[in-house]
C-alpha positions as a printed Julia matrix, in Angstrom:
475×3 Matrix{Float64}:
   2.36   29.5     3.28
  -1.56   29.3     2.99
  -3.78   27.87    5.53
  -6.96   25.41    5.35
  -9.75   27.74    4.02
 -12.24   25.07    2.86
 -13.87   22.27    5.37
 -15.41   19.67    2.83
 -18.29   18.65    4.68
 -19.49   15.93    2.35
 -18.39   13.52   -0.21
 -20.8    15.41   -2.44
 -19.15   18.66   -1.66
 -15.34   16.75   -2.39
 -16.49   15.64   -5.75
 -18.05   18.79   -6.68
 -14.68   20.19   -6.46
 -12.62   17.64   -8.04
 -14.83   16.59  -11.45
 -14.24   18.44  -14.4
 -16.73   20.74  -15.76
 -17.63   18.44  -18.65
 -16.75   15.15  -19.68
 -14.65   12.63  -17.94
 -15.05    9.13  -17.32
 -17.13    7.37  -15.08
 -16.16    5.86  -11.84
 -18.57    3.19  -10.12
 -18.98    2.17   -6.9
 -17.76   -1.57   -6.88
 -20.37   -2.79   -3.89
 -23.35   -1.64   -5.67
 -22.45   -0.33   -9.15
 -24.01    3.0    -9.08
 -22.01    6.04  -10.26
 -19.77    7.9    -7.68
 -18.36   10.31  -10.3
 -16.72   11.3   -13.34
 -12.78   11.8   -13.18
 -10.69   13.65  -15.63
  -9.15   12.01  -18.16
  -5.9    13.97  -18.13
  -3.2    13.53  -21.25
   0.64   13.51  -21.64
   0.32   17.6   -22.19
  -1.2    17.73  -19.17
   1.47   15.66  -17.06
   3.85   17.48  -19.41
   2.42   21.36  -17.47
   2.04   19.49  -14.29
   6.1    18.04  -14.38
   6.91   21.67  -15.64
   4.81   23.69  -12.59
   6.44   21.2   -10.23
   9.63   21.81  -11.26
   9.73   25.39  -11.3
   8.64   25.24   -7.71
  11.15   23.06   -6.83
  13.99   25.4    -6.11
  11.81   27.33   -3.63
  10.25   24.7    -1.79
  13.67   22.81   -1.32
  15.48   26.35   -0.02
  13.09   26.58    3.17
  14.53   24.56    6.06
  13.27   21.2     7.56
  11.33   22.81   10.19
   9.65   24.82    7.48
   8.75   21.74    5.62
   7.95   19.97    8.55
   5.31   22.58    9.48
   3.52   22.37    6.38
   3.35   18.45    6.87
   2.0    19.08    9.81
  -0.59   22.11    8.24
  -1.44   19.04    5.72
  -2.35   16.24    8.52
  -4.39   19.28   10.04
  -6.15   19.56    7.17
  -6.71   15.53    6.36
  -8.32   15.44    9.91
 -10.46   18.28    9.23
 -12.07   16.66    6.07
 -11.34   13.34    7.52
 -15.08   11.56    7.02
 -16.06   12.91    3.93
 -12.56   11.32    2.53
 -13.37    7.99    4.34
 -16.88    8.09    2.5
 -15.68    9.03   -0.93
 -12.93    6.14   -0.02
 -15.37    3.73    0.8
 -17.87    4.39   -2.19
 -15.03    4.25   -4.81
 -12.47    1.61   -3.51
 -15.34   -0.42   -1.9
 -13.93   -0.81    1.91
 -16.03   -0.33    4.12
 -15.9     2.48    6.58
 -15.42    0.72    9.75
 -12.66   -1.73   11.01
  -9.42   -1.28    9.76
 -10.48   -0.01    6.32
 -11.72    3.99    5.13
 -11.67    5.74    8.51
  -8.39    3.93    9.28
  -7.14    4.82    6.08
  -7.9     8.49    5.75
  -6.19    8.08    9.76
  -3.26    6.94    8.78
  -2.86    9.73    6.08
  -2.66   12.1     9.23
  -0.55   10.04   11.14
   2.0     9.46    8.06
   2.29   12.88    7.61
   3.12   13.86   11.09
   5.11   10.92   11.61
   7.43   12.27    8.92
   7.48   15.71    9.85
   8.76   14.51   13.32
  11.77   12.84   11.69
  15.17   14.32   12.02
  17.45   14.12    9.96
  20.72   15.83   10.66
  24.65   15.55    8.56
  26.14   12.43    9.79
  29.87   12.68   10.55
  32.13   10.11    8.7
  35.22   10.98    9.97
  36.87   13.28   12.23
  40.14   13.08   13.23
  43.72   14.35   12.72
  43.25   13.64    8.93
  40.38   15.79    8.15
  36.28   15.71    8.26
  34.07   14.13    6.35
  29.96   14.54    6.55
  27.16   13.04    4.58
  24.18   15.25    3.49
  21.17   14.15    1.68
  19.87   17.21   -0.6
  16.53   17.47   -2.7
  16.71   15.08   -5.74
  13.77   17.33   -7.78
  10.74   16.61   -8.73
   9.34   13.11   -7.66
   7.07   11.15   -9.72
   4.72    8.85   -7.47
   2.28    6.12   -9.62
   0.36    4.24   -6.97
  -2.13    1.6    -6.08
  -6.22    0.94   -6.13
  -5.72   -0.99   -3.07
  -5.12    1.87    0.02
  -5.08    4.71   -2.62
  -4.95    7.55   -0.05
  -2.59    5.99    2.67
  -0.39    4.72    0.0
   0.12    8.7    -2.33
   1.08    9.56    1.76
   3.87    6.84    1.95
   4.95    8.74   -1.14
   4.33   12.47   -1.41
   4.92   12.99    2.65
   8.93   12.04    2.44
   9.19   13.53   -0.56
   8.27   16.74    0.1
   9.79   16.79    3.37
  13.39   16.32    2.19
  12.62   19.35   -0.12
  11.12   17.62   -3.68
   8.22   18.35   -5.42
   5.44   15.85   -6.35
   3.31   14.35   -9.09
   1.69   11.67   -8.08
  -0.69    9.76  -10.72
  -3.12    7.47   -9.32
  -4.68    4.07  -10.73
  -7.18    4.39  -13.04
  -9.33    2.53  -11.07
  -9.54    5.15   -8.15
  -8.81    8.49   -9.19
 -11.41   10.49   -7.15
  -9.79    9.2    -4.18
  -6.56   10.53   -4.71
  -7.64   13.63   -6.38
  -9.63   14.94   -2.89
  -6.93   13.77   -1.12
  -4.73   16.06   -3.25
  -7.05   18.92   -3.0
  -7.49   18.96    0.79
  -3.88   19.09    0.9
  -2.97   21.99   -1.63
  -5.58   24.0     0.46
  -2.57   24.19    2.87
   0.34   23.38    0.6
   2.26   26.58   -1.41
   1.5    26.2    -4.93
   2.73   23.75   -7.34
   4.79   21.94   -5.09
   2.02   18.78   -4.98
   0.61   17.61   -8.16
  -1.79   14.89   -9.95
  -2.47   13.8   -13.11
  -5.14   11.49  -13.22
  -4.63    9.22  -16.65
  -4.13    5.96  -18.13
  -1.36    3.8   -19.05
   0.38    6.42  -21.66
   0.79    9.06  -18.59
   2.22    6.49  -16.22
   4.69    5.25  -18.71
   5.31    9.21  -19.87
   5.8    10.08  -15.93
   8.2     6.96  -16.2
  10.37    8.28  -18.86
  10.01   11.68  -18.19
  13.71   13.35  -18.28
  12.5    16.06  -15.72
  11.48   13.93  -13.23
  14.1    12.51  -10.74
  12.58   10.19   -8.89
  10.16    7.44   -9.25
   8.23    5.68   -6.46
   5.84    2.72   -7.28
   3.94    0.44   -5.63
   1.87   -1.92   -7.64
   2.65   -5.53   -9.35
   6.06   -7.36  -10.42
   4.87   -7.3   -13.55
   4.23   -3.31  -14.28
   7.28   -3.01  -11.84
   9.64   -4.37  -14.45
   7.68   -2.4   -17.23
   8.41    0.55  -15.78
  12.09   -0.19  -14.8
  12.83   -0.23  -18.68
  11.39    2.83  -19.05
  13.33    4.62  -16.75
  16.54    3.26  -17.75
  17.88    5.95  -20.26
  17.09    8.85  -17.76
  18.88    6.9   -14.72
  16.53    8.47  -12.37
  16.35    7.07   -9.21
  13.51    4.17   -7.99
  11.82    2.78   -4.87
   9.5    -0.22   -6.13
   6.9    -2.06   -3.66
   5.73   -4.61   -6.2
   3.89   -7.76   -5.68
   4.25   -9.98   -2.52
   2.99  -13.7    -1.96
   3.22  -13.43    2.08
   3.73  -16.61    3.91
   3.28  -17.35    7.64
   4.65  -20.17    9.56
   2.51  -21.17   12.67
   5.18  -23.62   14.9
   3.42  -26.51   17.0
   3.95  -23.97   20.01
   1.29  -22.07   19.39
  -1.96  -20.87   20.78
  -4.74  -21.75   18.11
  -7.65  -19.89   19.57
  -5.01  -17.02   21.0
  -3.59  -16.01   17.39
  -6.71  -16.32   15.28
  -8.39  -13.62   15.34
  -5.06  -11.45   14.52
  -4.57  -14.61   11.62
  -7.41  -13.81   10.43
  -6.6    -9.75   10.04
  -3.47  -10.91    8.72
  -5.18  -11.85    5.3
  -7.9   -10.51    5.03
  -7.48   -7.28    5.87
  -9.14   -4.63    3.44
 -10.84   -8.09    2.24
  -7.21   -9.57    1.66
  -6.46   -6.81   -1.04
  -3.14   -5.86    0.57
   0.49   -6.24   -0.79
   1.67   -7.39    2.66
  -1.33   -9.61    3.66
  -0.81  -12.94    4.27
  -1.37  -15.33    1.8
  -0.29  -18.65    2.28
  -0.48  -20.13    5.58
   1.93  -22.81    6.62
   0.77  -24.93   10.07
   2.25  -27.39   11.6
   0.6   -30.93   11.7
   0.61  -31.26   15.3
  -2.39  -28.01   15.67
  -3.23  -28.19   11.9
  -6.99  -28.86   12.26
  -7.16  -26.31   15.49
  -6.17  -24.14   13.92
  -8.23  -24.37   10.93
 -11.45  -24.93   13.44
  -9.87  -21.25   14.8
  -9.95  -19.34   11.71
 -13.07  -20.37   10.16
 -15.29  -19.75   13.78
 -13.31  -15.97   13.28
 -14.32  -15.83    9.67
 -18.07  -16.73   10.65
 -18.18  -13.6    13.0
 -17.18  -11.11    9.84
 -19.69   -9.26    8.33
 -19.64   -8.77    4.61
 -21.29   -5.56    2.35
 -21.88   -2.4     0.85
 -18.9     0.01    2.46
 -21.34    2.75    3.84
 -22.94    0.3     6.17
 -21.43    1.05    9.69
 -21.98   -2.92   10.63
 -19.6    -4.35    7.7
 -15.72   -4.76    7.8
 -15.09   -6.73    4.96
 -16.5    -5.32    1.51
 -16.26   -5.76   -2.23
 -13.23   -6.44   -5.03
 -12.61   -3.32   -6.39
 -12.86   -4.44  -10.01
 -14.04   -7.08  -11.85
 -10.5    -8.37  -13.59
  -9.77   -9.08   -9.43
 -12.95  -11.06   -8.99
 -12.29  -13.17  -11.68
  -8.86  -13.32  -10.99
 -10.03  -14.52   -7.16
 -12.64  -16.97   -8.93
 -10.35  -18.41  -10.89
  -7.78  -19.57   -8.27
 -10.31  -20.78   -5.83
 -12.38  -22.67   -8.33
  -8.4   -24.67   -9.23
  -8.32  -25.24   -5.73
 -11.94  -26.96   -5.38
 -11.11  -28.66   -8.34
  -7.67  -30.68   -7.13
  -9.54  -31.88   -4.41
  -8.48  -29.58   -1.42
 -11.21  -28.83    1.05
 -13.32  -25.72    1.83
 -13.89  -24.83    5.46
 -15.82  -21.43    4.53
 -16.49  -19.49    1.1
 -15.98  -20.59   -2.16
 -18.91  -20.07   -3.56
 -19.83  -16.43   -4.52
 -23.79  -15.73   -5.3
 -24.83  -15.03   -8.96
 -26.81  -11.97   -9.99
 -26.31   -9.71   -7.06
 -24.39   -6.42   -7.53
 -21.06   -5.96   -6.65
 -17.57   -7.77   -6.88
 -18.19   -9.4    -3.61
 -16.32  -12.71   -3.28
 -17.11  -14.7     0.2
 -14.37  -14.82    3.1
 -12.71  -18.38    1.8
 -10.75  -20.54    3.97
  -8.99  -23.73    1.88
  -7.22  -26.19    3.96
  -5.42  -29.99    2.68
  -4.08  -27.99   -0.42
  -0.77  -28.89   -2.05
   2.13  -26.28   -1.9
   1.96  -25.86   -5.64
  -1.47  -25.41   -6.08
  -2.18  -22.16   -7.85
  -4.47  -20.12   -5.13
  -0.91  -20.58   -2.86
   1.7   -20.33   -5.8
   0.74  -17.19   -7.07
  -0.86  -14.11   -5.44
  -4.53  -14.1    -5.26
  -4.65  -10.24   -3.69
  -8.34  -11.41   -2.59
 -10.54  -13.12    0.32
  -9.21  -16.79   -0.08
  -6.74  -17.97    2.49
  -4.57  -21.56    1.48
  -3.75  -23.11    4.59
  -0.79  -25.77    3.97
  -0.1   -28.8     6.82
   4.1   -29.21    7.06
   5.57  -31.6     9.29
   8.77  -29.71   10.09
  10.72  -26.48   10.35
  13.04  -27.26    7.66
  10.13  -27.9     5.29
   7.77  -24.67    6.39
  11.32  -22.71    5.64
  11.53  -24.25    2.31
   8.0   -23.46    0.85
   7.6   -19.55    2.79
  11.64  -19.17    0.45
  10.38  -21.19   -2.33
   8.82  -18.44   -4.6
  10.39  -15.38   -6.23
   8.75  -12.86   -4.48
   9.7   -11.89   -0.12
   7.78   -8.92    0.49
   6.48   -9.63    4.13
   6.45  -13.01    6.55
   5.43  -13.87    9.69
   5.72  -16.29   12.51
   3.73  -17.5    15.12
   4.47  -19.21   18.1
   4.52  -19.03   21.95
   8.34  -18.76   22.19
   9.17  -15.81   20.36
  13.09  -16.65   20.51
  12.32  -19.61   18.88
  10.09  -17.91   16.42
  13.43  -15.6    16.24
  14.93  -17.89   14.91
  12.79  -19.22   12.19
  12.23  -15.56   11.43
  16.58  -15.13   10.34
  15.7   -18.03    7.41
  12.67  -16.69    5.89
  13.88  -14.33    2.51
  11.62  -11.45    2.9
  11.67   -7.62    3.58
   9.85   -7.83    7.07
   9.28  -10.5     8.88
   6.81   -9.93   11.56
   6.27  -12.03   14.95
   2.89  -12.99   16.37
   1.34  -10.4    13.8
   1.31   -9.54    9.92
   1.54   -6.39    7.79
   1.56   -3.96   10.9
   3.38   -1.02    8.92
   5.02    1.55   11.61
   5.47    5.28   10.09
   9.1     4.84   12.12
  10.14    1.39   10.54
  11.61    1.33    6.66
   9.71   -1.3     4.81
  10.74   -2.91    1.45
  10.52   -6.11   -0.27
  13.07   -8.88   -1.56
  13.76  -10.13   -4.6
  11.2   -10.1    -7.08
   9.29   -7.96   -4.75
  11.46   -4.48   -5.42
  13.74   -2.79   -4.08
  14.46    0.65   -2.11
  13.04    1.45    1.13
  10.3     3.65    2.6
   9.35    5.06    6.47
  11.34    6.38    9.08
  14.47    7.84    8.61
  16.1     5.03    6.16
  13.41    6.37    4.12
  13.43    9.66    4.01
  17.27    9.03    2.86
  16.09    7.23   -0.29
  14.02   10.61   -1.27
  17.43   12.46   -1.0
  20.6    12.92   -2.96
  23.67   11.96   -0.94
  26.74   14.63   -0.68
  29.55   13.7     0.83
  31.65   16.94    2.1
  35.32   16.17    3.03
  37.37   18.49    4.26
């Protein structure tokens, strides 16, 4: 297999390698609006040569053993490290995060510690039966080539999620990116294929007519998606006649139930990360905050004195941790829900009110409190820096708004007793439900959502499964 034979030592030097020699379309950076590059506008014949290439690498990649394809994970995070902060600044100028806090540098991180994290996993035939009547084992073989289509939201992290268990249980990739950040996924992509044997690891970066051809596409096997409900069920159609196989993260509406038990000042800071981490544009932030009467106005007090101490900007400045929308249909989106809010009458302890003329999609760090359950910034999913906090008087009723919508990708619970937070946790309908914390992925534990929020699993060893064909041999 090849080795890393090119250290990219700037973001200049990544995008030099990645833009096509003429053409393309523009890509701006959301915190200031200047121009980070051009991407390619790749077509349906060009995801048609990239399913092809992929597939005729397939049978080779998928014949070397685990440890093989473990090493070569490994090779990869070697290689994501190496390159690691002119990713993170590339990251930050085209998604907008900044580079500190849990944001670029973290993200470009966790690539490295995905990958190794699933080359680490083992994954050996499980025996069914064996006894006097026979033996019977379960194998998971290579399903073939693996189409990823991901998010603008962690762009890098997320194409890891996806191409790192893929490849690892012997499928090839093509993973095409959202329109709205190509250029991140396209360095990441080339940083790895330094490494990678050829063809194995693909990307087509295009609009909507290559992610519904990737959908459709008879040679591809598997589809992975993370992105909204919406597009979710669009592409579920699509598949449909080639009965490939699907993993789909779609849209979340996290709740979090704070019980009368609990610490305000103790649990806000790691509240406040809870939403609005990479400035609250995460599937599994929290986004509707349910707090008991008893330590309602603490806790709002709490949150808003941790929102205060936050600094807001352009990505590239080292002092920031909370930066920019991405795009503007998000801004407005964010805008629109907060402005319903202001309008029924609910109060603002912080934000609301973003400034005119300055460049940017940057939206203030909002904090609404006395807001009614079926207002629309808590009803539906503002993916944004606006946090709904909702007063409940009991269990029974916290229980009943976190289950009341159609959506249970994450949850959380927060409390000083953590059995009794245990058992609040068993009611809530959602994927994960996490305990004096929120949206704290581990590479080891599978993650997927409820209902209307997909289906399939990903991380650890459950996931790896779900990027492999069961065989049963019985014998």
């Amino acid at each position: 297999m090849p080795t890393a034979t090119t250290t990219f030592a700037t973001d200049a030097d990544l995008l030099a390698a990645i833009q096509p020699s003429s053409g393309g379309r523009d890509i701006h950076d959301p915190a200031t609006g200047g121009l980070v590059g051009k991407a390619p506008e790749h077509t349906v014949a060009d995801l048609e040569r990239a399913v092809s290439a992929a597939r005729a690498a397939q049978p080779a990649w998928a014949a070397l053993t685990h440890a093989e394809r473990s090493a070569a994970l490994n090779r990869a995070a070697d290689a994501v490290e190496a390159n690691a902060e002119a990713l993170a600044v590339l990251l930050s100028r085209e998604q907008g995060k900044p580079l500190n806090g849990p944001n670029a540098r973290f993200e470009v991180g966790a690539c490295a510690a995905w990958l190794r994290a699933t080359a680490g996993f083992e994954l050996e035939p499980e025996i069914l039966v064996d006894d006097e009547g026979g033996k019977a084992e379960m194998h998971y073989r290579a399903l073939g080539v693996v189409g990823a289509i991901g998010p603008w939201n962690w762009p890098m992290m997320i194409s890891v999620w996806q191409l790192a268990p893929a490849l690892r249980m012997g499928n090839t990739v093509v993973l095409k990116p959202s329109e709205y950040t190509p250029l991140s996924v396209l360095a990441l992509v080339e940083v790895l294929n330094e490494v990678l044997p050829a063809d194995v690891l693909h990307v087509v970066s295009g609009g909507r007519e290559v992610g519904e051809a990737l959908s459709a596409h008879r040679d591809v096997d598997k589809l992975m998606f993370t992105g909204s409900t919406a597009t979710g069920k669009a592409i579920i159609r699509s598949s449909a006649d080639t009965v490939k196989r699907l993993t789909m993260e779609l849209g979340g509406n996290d709740a979090g139930i704070v019980l009368p038990d609990a610490d305000p000042k103790a649990i806000a800071a790691d509240l406040f990360w809870g939403a609005f981490i990479n400035t609250g544009q995460t599937c599994a932030a929290l986004k509707r905050l349910y707090v008991h009467e008893d330590i309602y106005e603490e806790v709002c007090t709490a949150l808003t004195e941790v929102a205060a101490q936050m600094p807001m900007g352009v990505g590239l400045d080292e002092a920031n941790v909370l930066g920019p929308l991405q795009n503007k249909a998000q801004f407005d989106i964010v805008t629109s829900l907060v402005e319903a809010a202001v309008d029924s009458g609910a109060r603002v302890l912080a934000g609301a009110n973003p400034e005119s003329g300055q460049p940017g999609y940057f939206y203030p760090t909002t904090l609404i409190a006395d807001i009614d359950n079926d207002n629309p910034l808590v009803a539906e999913e503002q993916f944004g820096p606006a946090l709904p906090i909702i007063k409940y008087s009991s269990v029974d009723e916290a229980v009943a708004m976190a289950n009341g919508l159609d959506v249970g990708l994450g949850a959380s619970v927060w409390s000083s007793d953590k059995e009794a937070a245990r058992e609040v946790a068993a009611r809530i309908q959602a994927g994960t439900v996490w305990i004096n914390k929120h949206g704290a992925v581990d590479p080891r534990v599978p993650f997927g959502g409820a209902k209307a929020s997909g289906y399939g699993l990903e991380f650890g060893v459950a996931g790896l499964k779900h990027l492999g064909q069961p065989q049963v041999i019985s014998y």
